[in-house]
C-alpha positions in Angstrom: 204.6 59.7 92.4 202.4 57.0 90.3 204.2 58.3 87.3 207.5 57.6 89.1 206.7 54.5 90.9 205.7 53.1 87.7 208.8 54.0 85.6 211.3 52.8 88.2 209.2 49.0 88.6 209.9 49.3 84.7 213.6 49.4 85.2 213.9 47.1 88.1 212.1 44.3 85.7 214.1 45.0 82.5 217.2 44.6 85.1 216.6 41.8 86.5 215.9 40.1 83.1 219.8 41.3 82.3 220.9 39.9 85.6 219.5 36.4 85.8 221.7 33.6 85.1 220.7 30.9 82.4 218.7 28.2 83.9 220.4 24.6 82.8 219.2 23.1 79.8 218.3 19.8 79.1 221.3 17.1 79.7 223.6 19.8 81.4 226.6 18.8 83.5 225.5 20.2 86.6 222.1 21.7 87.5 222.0 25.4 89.0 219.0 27.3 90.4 217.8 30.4 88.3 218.3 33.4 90.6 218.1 36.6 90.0 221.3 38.9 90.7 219.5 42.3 90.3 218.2 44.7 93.0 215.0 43.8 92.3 215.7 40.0 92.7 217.2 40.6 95.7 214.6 42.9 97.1 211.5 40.3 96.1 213.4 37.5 98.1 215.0 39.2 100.8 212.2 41.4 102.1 209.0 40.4 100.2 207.2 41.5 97.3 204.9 43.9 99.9 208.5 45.2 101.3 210.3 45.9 98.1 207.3 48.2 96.4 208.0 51.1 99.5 211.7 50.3 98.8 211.0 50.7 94.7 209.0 53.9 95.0 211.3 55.4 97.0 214.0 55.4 95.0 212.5 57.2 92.1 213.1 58.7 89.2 213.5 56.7 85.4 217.6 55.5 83.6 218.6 58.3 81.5 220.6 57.3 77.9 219.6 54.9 75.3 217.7 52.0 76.3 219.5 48.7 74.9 217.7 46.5 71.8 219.8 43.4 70.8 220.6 43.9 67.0 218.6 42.0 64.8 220.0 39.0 62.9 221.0 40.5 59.1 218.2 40.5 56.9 218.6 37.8 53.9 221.9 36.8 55.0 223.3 33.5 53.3 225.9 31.0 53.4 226.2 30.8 49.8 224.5 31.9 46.5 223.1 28.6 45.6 223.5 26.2 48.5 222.9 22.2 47.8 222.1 19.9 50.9 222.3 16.7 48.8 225.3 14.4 49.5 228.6 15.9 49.3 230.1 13.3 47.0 231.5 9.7 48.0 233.9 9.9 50.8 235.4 6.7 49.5 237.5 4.8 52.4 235.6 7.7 55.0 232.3 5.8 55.0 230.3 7.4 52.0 228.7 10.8 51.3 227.6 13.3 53.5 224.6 15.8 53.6 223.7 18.7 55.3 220.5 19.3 56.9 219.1 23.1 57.4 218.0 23.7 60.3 219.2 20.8 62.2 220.3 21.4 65.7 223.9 21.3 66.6 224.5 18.9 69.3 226.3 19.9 72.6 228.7 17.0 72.4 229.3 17.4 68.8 232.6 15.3 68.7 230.7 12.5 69.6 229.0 12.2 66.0 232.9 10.9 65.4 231.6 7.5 67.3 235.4 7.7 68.7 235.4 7.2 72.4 239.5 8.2 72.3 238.3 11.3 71.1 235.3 11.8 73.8 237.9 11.1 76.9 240.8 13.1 75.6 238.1 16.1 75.7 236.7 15.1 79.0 240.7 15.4 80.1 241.2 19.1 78.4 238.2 20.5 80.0 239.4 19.1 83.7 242.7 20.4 82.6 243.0 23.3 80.8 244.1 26.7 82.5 242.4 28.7 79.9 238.9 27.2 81.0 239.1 27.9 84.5 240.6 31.4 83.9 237.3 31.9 81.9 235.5 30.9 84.7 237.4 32.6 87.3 236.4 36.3 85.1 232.9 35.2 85.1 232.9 34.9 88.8 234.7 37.8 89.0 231.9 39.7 86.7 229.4 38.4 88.8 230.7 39.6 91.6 231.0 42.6 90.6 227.5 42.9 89.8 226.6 42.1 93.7 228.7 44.7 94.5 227.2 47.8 92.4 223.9 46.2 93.0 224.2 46.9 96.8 224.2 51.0 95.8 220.6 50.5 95.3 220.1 50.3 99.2 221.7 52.4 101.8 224.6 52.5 104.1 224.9 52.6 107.9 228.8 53.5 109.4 228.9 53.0 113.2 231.3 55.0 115.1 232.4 54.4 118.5 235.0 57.2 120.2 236.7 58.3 122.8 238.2 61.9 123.0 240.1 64.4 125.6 239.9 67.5 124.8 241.0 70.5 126.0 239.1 74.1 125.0 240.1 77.0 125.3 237.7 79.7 126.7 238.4 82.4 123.2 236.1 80.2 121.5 233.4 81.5 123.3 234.7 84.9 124.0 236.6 85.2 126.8 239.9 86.4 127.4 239.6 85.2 131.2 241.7 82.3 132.6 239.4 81.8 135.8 236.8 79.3 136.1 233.5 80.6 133.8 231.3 77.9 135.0 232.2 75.1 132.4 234.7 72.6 131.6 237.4 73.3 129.3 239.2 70.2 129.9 237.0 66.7 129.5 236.9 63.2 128.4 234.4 63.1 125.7 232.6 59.1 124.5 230.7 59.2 121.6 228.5 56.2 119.8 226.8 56.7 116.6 225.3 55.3 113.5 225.5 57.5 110.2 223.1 56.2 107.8 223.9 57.6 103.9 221.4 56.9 101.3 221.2 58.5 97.2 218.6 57.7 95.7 218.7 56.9 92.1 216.9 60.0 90.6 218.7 59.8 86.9 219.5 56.0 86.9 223.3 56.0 87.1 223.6 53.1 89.6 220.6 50.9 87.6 222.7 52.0 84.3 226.0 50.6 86.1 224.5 47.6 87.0 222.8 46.9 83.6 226.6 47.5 82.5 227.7 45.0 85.2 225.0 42.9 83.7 226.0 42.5 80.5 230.2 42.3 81.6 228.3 38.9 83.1 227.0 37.7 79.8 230.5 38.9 78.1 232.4 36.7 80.3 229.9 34.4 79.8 230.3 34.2 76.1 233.8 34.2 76.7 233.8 30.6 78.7 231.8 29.3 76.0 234.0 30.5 73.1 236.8 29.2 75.4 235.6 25.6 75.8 234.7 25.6 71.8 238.3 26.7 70.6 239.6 24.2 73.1 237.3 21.4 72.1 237.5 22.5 68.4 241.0 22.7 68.9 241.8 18.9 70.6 239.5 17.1 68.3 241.3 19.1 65.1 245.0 18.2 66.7 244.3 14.9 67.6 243.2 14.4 63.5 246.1 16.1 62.4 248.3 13.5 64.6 246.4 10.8 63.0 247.2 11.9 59.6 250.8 12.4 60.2 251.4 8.8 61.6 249.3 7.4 58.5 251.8 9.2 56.0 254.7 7.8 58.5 253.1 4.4 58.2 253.1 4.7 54.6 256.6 6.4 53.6 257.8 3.5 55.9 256.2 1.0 54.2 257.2 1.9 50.7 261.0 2.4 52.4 260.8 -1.3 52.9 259.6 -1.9 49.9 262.7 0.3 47.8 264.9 -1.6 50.0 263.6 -5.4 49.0 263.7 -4.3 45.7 267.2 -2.5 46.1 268.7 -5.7 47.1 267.4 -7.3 44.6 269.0 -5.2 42.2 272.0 -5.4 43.4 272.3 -9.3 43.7 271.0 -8.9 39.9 273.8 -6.4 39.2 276.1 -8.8 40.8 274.7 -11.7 37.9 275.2 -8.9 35.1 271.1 -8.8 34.5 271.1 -5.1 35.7 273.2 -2.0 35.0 274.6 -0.2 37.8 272.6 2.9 36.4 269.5 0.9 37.4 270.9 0.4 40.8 272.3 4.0 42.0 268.6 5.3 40.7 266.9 2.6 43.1 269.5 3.7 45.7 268.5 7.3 44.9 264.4 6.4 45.7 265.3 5.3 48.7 267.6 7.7 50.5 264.6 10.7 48.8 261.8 8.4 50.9 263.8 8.0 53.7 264.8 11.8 53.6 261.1 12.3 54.1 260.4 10.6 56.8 261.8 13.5 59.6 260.4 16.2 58.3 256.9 13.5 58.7 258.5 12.7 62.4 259.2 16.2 63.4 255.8 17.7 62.4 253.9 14.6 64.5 256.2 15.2 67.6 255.5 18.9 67.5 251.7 18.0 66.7 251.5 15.6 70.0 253.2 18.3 72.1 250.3 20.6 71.3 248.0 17.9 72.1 249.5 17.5 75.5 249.1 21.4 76.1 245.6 21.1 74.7 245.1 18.3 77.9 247.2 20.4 80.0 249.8 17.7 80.4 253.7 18.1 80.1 255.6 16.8 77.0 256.9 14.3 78.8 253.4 13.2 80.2 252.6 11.7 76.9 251.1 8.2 77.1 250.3 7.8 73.4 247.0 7.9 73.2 245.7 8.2 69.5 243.1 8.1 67.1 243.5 6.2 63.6 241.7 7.8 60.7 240.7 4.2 59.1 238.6 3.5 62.4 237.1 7.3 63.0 233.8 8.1 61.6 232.7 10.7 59.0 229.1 12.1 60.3 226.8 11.2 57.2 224.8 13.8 58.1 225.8 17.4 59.1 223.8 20.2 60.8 223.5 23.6 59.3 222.0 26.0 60.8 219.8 28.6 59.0 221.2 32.0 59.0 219.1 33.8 61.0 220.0 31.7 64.2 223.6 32.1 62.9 224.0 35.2 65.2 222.6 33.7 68.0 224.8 31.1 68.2 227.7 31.9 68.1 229.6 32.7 71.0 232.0 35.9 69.5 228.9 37.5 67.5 227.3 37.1 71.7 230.1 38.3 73.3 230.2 41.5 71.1 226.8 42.3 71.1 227.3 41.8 75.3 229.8 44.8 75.0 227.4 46.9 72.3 225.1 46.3 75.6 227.6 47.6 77.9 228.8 50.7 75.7 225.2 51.9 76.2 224.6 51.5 79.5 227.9 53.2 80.0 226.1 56.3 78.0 223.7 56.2 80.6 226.1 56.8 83.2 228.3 59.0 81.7 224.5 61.1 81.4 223.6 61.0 84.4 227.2 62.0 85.8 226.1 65.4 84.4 222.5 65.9 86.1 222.3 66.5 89.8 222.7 63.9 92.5 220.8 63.8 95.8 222.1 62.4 98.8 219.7 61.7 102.1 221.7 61.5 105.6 220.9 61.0 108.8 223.3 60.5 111.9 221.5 58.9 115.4 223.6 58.4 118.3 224.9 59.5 122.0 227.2 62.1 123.3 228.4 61.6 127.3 231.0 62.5 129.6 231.1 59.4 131.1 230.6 55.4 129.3 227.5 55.2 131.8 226.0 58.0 130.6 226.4 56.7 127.4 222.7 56.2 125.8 220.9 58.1 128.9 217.9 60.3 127.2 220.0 63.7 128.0 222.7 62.4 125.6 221.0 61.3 123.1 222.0 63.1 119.7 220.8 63.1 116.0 220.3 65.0 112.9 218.9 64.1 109.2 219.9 66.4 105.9 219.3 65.9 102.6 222.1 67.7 99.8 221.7 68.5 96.2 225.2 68.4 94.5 226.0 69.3 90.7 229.0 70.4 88.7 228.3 73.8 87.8 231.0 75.0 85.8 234.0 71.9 84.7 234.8 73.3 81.3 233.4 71.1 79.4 234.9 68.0 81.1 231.7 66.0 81.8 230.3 67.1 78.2 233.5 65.2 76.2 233.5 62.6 78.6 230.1 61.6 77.5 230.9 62.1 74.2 234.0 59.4 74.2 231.4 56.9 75.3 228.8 57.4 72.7 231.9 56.8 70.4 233.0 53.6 72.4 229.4 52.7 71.4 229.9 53.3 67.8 233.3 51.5 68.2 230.9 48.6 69.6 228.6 48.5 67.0 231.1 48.4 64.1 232.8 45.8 66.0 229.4 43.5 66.5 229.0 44.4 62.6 232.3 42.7 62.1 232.1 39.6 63.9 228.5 38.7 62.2 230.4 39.4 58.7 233.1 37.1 60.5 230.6 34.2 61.7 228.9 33.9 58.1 232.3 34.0 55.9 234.0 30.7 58.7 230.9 28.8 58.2 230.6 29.8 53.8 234.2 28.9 53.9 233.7 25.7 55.7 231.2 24.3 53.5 232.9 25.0 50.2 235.9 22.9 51.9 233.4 19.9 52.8 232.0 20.4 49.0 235.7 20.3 47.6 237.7 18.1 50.0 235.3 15.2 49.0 235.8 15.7 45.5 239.5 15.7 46.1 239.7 12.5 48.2 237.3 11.0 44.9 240.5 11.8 42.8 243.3 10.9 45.3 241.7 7.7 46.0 241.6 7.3 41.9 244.9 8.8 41.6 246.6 6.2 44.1 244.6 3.0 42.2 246.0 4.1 38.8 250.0 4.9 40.5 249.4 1.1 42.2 248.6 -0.6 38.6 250.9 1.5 36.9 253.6 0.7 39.0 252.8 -2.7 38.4 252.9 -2.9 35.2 256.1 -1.5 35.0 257.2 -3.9 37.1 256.2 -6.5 34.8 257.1 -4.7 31.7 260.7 -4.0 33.3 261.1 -8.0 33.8 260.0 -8.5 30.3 262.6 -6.1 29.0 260.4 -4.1 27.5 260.9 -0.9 29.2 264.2 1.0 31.3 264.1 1.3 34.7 263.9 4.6 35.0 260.1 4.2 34.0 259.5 1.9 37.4 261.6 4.9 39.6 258.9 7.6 37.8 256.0 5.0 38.8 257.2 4.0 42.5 257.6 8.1 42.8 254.0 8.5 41.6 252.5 5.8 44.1 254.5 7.5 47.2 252.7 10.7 46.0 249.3 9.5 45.1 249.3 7.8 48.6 250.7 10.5 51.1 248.1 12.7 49.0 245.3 10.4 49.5 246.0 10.2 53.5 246.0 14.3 53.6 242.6 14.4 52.0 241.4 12.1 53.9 242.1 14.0 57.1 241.1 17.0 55.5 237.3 15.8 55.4 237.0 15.2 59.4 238.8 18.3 59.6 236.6 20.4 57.7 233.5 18.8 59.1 234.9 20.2 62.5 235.5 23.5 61.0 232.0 23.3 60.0 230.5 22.5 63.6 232.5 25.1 65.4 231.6 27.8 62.9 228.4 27.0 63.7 228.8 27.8 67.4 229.7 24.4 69.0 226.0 23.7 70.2 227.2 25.3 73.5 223.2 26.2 74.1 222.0 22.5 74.0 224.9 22.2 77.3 225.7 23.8 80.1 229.2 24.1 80.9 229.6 26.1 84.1 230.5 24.9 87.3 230.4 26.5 91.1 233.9 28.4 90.5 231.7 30.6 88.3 229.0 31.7 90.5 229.2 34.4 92.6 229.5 33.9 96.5 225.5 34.5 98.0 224.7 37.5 100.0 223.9 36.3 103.5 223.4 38.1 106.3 227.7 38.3 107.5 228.0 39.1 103.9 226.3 42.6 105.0 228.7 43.3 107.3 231.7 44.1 106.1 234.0 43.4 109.4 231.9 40.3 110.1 232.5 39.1 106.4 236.2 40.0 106.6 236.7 37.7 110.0 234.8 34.8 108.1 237.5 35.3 105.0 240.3 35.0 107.3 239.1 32.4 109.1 238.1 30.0 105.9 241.6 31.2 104.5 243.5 29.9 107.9 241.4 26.5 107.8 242.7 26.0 103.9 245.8 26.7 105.2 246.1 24.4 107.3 
């Protein structure tokens, strides 16, 4: 018994360590009580540490199938062969270079290092709003509950029965043929109250193996609400840039449209005076109507761009109030976290979320294990059997009985055997996948730092690129006036400068892009925050919650009172 007793406390501690919920760190939205969901939990603060150790023992018996180790973090995994934290190179019109720091934390509020308080409320909005949070939240709850639920198998169950029968026997079931009076009733009215109490004890650990599967559904969904609140934020921050950077390029093609048309009409009041050809002209006239052909395609892209914004804030299309960012005024971070790699994978919300289902693949071994192993049930039924209600609980009808079964599968062809077999496969299935999303994790954030490293060398050259077109453009100008060169060289430079700017713009935005491709592949800094609110916790067990029919009548009645 010491040996069991001691096995079975094991479990009931490495369960409730799966089951309890993530205190609230530092600067978290809303601040929740650490409880513990397991059995064990449940038994220390229901009944008493001195209750729960009978309770313990007599369940018995140790969890069959693999016992769960988290993977460890890949060994001398890297973000890139040779991997430089100086600066970046000059951002130019962004604000100057940026470096990375190893090891730095990521910040919860990460889109705040953008100093753009636009940017901080139109966030704020999409996490009020969004359907997609609060359906993450909603299968959290609904994990959690779940949990309560197969965590009650741990204790027993009581059924009370209340009856009332009339019955008629018939005097061959005791061996008479006789239709005269024997000395007993055969027809009587028969009241019967009882209470059947069920219990099975956990010998093999199937019910502690479903509720360390339950337990790590929890974390899954967990995962899964933070990996939804970093795509959406990810996503808003990365729209609302890409809307900036279209209605810069609009600003500029119109601005250089009004400038082909000044100097359109002034060629034509010069071809008019004979100073001009009308070659000259119908190539100006040309420019124009190719810069003014590309201003839809800019308009169409931006409209469609603030229609995703507005789904983002879970606002209609028509709900628009044009709110916007401009990229002249936004911030570039100076500075960027990077994390080292071995904190990579436990960071990030997918690489979490798969090693939650790795976790939940074994513990579903477990059960599939103990499926085939005997189970043993412990009944006993206590109650009264009268003629009459009065008699009902006299000492002469009192009734009861106690049993105890032990049930296996002898013989199912193999059934149980594959069965158990397809889940150690899902668990192989599980591990490649975990595998995959750690390969995953590393190449976003490699990829996102050799676009930081690049993108500022390209905005270097754009920014050159659009000085040169401006002063060559220029001087043709001035060399056109002096006669000293055909117009067609000032349509090749005014070309060049619509280019060299529009190119400059996209570069631009590429570099706050990036950076935010950067902080989400790093995981968001979802740890250093706590985003959950009371939709995600499970309802507490009180004492109607027990009952079924007492907790049924309290649903009703709360759903009547919202109804009304």
């Amino acid at each position: 018994m010491r040996r069991v007793y001691s096995c079975f406390t094991r479990d009931l501690r490495r369960h409730a360590l799966f089951c309890r919920e993530r205190p609230p760190r530092k600067g978290a939205r809303l601040q929740t009580e650490s409880r513990p969901a397991s059995f064990a939990g449940r038994a220390i603060f229901r009944f008493g540490a001195f209750a729960a150790a009978p309770v313990a023992a007599s369940l018995g018996g140790c969890a069959v199938g693999p016992d769960f180790a988290a993977p460890a973090a890949p060994f001398e995994a890297g973000y890139v062969r040779r991997l430089s934290t100086g600066g970046q190179g000059e951002a130019g019109r962004v604000g100057g270079a940026q470096q990375l720091q190893m090891g730095r934390d990521v910040p919860g509020e990460w889109w705040r290092l953008f100093h753009s308080k636009q940017i901080s409320a139109l966030i704020d909005e999409a996490v009020e709003n969004h359907p997609n949070i609060a359906a993450a939240e909603a299968a959290l709850r609904q994990a959690r509950e779940t949990l309560e639920a197969d965590a009650a198998s741990f204790l027993p169950s009581a059924t009370a029965t209340d009856s009332v029968t009339r019955q008629q026997l018939s005097p061959a079931q005791y061996g008479s043929s006789s239709n005269s009076n024997s000395g007993f009733k055969t027809l009587y009215t028969l009241y019967n109250s009882n209470v059947a109490v069920s219990f099975t004890p956990d010998v093999f650990g199937k019910t502690a193996r479903t509720v360390e599967g339950d337990a790590a559904s929890v974390d899954y969904q967990r995962y899964q609400l933070e990996a939804a609140y970093l795509a959406l934020t990810a996503n808003v921050v990365s729209t609302a840039i890409a809307d900036a950077s279209y209605a810069e390029q609009i600003k500029v093609t119109q601005g250089l449209v009004a400038d082909y048309r000044a100097q359109l009409d002034i060629l034509e009041k010069r071809f008019e005076l004979g100073a001009v050809s009308l070659a000259d002209v119908v190539s100006e006239r040309a420019l124009l109507a190719q810069a003014e052909a590309s201003l839809p395609p800019l308009q169409k892209a931006r409209a469609q761009t603030r229609n995703q914004l507005m789904a983002y804030l879970g606002r209609f299309p028509n709900s628009d109030k044009g709110e916007a960012i401009e990229l002249e005024k936004l911030h570039l971070p100076a500075t960027l976290p990077l994390s080292l790699p071995s904190k990579l994978v436990r960071q990030r919300p997918d690489i979490l979320a798969a090693e939650s289902q790795l976790h939940q693949a074994s513990a579903n071994v477990g059960v599939a294990t103990a499926n085939m192993l005997p189970q043993l049930t412990l009944s006993a039924t206590g109650g009264s059997l009268a003629l009459t209600p009065t008699q009902l609980f006299s000492p002469h009808t009192m009734a009861y009985n106690f049993g105890a079964s032990l049930s296996n599968q002898a013989f199912d062809g193999g059934g149980l055997f594959h069965k158990r077999e397809a889940k150690v496969a899902a668990f192989e299935q599980a591990t490649a996948q975990y595998q995959g999303a750690v390969l995953t994790a590393f190449q976003n954030v490699a990829d996102a730092l050799q676009a930081i490293k690049h993108d500022a060398a390209t905005l270097r050259a754009q920014t050159a690129a659009e000085s040169a077109a401006a002063e060559s453009f220029r001087i043709a100008q001035i060399q056109y006036r002096a006669g000293s060169t055909t117009y067609p060289t000032v349509i090749n430079a005014e070309q060049s400068l619509l280019t060299a700017r529009l190119n400059r713009v996209k570069a631009q935005a590429a570099r706050f892009s990036d950076t935010v491709a950067l902080l989400q592949a790093l995981g968001g800094g979802w740890w250093n925050r706590n985003d959950e609110t009371p939709a995600s916790r499970a309802k507490p067990t009180d004492l109607v919650a027990t009952s079924p029919i007492a907790a049924a009548i309290r649903a009703q009645a709360g759903k009547t009172v919202d109804a009304q």
